[in-house]
C-alpha positions as CSV (number, residue, x, y, z in Angstrom):
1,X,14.5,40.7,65.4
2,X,12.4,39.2,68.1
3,X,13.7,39.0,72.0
4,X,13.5,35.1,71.8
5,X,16.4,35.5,68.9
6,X,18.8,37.8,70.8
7,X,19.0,35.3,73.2
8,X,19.3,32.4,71.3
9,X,22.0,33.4,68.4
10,X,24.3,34.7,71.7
11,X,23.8,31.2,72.8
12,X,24.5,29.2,69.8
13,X,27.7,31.5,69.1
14,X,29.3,30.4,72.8
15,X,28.5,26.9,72.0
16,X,30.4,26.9,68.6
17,X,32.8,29.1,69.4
18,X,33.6,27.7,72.7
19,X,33.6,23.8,71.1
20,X,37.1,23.1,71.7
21,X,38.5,25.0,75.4
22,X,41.6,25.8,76.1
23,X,43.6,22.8,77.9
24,X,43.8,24.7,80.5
25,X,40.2,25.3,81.2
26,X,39.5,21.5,80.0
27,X,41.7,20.3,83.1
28,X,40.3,23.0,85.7
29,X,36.4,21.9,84.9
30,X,37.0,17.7,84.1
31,X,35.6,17.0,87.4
32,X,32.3,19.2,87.3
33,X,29.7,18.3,84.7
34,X,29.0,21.0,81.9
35,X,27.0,24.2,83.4
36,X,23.5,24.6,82.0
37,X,22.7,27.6,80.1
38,X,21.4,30.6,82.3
39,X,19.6,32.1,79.5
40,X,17.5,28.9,79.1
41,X,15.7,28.6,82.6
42,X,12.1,29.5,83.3
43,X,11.1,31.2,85.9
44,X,9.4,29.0,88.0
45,X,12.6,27.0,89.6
46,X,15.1,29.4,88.2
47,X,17.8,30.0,90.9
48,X,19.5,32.4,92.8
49,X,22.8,33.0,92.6
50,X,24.9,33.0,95.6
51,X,26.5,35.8,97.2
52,X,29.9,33.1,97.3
53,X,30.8,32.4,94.2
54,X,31.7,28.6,93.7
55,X,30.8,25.8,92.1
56,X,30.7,22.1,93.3
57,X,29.7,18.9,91.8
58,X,30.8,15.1,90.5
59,X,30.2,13.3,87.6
60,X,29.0,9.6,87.1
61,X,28.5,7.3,84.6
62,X,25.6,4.9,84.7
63,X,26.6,1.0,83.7
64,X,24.6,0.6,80.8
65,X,23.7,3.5,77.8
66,X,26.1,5.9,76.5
67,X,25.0,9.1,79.2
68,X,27.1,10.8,81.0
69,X,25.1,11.8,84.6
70,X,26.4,14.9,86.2
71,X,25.3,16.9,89.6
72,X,26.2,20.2,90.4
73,X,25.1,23.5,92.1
74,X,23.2,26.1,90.1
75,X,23.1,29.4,91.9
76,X,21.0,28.1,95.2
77,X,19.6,25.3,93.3
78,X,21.1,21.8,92.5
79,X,21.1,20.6,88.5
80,X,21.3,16.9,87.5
81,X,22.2,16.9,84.1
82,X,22.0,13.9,81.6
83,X,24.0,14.7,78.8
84,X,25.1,12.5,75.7
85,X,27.3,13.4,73.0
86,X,28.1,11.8,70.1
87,X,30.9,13.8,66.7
88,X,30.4,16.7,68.8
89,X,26.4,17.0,68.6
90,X,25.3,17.6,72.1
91,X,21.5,16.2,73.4
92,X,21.0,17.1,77.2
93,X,18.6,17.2,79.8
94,X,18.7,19.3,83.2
95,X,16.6,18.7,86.3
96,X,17.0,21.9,88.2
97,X,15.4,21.7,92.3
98,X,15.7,24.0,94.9
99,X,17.8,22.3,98.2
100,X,21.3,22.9,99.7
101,X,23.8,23.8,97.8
102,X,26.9,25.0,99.4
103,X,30.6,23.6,98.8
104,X,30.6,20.9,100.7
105,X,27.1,19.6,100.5
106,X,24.4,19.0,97.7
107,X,21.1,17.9,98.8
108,X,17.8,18.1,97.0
109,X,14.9,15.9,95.5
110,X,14.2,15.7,91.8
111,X,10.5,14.7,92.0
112,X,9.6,11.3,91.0
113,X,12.8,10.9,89.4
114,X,14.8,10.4,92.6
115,X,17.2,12.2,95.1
116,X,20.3,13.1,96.2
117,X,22.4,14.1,99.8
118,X,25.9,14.4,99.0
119,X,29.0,15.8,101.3
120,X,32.3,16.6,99.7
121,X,35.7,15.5,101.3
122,X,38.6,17.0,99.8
123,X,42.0,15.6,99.0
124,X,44.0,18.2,97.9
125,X,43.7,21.5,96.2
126,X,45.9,23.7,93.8
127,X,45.4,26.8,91.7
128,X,45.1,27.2,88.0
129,X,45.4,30.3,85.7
130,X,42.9,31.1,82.9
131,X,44.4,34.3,81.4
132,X,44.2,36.6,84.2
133,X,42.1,34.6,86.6
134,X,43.3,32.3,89.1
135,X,41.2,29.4,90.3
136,X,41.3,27.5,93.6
137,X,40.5,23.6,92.3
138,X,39.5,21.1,95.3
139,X,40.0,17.4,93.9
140,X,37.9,15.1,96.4
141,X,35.6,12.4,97.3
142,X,31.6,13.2,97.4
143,X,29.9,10.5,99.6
144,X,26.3,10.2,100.3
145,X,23.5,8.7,98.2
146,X,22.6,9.5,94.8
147,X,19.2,7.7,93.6
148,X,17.7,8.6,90.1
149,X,15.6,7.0,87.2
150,X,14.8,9.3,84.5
151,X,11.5,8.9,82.7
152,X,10.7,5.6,81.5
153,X,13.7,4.3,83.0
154,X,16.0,5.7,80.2
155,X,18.9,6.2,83.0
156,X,19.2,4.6,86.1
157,X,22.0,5.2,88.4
158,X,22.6,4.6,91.9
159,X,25.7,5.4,93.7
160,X,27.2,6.2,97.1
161,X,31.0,7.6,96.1
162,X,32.4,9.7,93.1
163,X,35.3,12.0,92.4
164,X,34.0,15.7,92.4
165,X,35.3,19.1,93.1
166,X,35.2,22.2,94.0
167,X,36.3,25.6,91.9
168,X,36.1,28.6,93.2
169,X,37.8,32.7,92.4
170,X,41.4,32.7,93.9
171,X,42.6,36.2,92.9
172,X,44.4,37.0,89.7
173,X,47.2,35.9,87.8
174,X,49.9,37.6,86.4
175,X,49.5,38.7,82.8
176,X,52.0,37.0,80.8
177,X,53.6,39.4,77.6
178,X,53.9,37.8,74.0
179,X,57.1,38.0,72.6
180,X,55.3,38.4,69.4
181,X,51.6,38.8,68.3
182,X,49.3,35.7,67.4
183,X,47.3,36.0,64.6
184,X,44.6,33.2,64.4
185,X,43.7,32.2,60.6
186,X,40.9,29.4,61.8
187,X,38.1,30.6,59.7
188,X,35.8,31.6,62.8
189,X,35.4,35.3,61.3
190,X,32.3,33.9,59.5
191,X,30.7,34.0,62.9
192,X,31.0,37.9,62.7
193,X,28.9,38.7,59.4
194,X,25.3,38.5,59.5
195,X,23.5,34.7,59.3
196,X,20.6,33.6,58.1
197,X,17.9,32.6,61.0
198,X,15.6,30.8,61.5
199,X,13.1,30.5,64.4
200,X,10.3,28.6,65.7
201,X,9.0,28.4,69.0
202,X,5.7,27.3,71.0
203,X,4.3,28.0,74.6
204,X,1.5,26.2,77.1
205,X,1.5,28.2,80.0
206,X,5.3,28.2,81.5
207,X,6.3,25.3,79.1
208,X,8.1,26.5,75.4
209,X,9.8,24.7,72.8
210,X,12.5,26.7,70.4
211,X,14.4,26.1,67.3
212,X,16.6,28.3,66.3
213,X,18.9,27.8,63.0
214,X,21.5,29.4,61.6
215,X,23.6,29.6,58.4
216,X,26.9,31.0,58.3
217,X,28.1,30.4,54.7
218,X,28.9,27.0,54.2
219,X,27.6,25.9,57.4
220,X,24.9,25.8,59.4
221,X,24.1,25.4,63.2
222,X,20.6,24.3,64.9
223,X,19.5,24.8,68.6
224,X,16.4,23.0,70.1
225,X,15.4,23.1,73.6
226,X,12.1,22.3,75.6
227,X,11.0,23.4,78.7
228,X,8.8,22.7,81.4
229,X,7.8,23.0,84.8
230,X,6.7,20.1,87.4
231,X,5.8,22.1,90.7
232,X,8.8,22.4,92.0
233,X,11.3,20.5,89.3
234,X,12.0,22.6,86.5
235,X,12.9,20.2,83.5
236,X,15.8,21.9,81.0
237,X,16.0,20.0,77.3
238,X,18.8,21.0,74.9
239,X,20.1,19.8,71.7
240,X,22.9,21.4,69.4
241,X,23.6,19.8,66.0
242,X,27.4,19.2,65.1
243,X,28.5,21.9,62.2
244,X,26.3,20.8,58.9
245,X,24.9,22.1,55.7
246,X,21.5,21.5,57.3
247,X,19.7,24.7,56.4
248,X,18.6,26.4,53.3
249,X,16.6,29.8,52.6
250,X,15.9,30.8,49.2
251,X,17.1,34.5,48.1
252,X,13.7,36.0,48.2
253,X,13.5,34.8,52.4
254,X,9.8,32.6,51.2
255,X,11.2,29.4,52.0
256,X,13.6,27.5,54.2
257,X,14.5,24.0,54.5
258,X,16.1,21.7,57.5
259,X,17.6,18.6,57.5
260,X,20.2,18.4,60.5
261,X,22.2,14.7,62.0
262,X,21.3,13.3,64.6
263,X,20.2,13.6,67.3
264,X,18.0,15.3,65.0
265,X,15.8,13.5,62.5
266,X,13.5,14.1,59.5
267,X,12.8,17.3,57.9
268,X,11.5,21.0,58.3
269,X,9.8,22.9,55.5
270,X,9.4,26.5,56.1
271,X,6.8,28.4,53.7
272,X,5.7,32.4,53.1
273,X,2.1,32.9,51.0
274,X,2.1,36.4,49.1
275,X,-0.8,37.4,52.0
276,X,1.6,37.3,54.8
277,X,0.7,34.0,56.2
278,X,3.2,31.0,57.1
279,X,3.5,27.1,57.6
280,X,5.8,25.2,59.8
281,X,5.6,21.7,58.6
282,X,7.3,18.4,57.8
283,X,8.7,15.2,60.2
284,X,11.6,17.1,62.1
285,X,12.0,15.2,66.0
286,X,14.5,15.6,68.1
287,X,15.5,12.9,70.7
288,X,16.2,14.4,74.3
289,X,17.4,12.4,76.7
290,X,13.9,11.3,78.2
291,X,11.9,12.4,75.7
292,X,13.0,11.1,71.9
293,X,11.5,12.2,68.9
294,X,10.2,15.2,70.3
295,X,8.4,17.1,67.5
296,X,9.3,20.4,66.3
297,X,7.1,21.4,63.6
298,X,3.3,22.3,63.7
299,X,1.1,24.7,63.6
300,X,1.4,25.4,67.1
301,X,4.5,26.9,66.5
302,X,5.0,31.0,66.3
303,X,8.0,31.1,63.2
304,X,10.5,34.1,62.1
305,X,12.7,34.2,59.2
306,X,15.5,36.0,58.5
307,X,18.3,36.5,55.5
308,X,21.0,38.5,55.2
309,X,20.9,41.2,51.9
């Protein structure tokens, strides 16, 4: 199994298997926007983390389109995140820049795309448990200026106030004792055996582009992201198809098929020759926020199949 693949599958398991939070975790975290993944960042622009753990953000949403537009530290860097969901597929893109990033400030420039100098006043402040953990929440106001227009003006948003807040460590909780033992009967043991995978991926320099799918049983799950670097602005694209019978691999491992939902479209057609060799073809796109139907087939792209026995 190739490094690219023991990345990804960890990946795609958090993201399924971490689909629905716990209420409690949903009301400590409905202020920040979602935190990109750490195992999808290239180097150049990757960040680092901060000796005081926190994070601190706000979320907005434009007037028109159906995005969601979030800003929040990343390590030492600060992440503007455009994110649209839609029956629980996820399409997102990050614009990760180096500036301030502390609690109470978030100041950097996202290229051409715009900028943004934010300072947080707080409100009020209380502490949640999740399991052990405690967390100190700080509801409050983040004024400033916030300017950005993504790429061909698929988001515009300009704002001077939004709700935000601050989470940070706060100690630990006391463990609470079950009277009687939980047993959870919700199918998710399927995640446990061994899937079938698939795998594509293609690199220019420090830019890639990966698709990973897997099938567990019944279902199937399907992972694309692109990234790229822009001097100092590292661009993040991600896409995660909703639970689907949208992949198929023959018993012999020869062949594989893909045909996920939106924001997914067309088809992938995976083939195996008798002399070793491979194709990667068909129509399949994917539409990232800022860049829509992004191919993702080729023969630019490096594959990898693999069934279970």
């Amino acid at each position: 199994m190739s490094l690219r693949l023991t990345i990804l599958i960890p990946f795609a398991l958090a993201i399924v298997l971490l689909a629905a939070p716990a209420a409690q975790a949903a009301e400590a975290e409905q202020l920040l926007p979602p935190l990109p993944p750490r195992k999808l960042m290239t180097q150049v622009g990757a960040p680092v983390p901060p000796l005081h753990v926190f994070r601190s953000g706000f979320q907005v949403e434009p007037s028109s389109g159906s995005y969601k537009v979030g800003v929040s530290t990343f390590g030492s860097a600060v992440a503007l995140v455009v994110s649209n969901q839609h029956r629980g597929s996820v399409a997102e893109t990050i614009y990760l820049a180096k500036g301030v990033a502390t609690p109470d400030r978030l100041q950097a420039t996202f290229g051409q795309f715009g900028k943004v100098l934010m300072r947080f006043h707080e409100t009020s402040r209380h502490a949640v448990c999740l399991g052990t953990f405690r967390l100190v929440r700080h509801k409050g106001i983040f004024v400033g200026n916030l300017r950005f227009r993504g790429e061909n003006g698929y988001v515009s948003i300009h704002v001077h106030r939004a709700a935000g807040g601050i989470l940070e460590p706060g100690g630990r909780c006391p463990r609470r004792p079950h009277p009687h033992p939980r047993h959870h009967s919700n199918g998710s043991n399927i995640f446990f055996g061994t899937p079938s995978a698939f795998l594509a991926e293609s690199r220019h320099g420090v830019d890639f582009t990966g698709l990973l799918a897997l099938e567990f049983g019944p279902i199937s799950e399907l992972l694309a992201t692109h990234e790229e670097s822009r001097g100092k602005l590292a661009i993040i694209r991600a896409a995660f198809a909703d639970p689907h019978k949208a992949f198929h691999v023959n018993e012999a491992a020869t062949a594989a098929n893909l045909s996920p939902p939106a924001p997914f479209h067309g088809a992938g057609h995976y083939r195996a020759a008798p002399d070793g060799s491979t194709t990667w073809a068909g129509d399949l796109t994917v539409n990232f926020p800022g860049e829509p139907r992004y191919p993702l087939t080729g023969p630019d792209f490096k594959t990898f199949l693999e069934a279970p026995f």
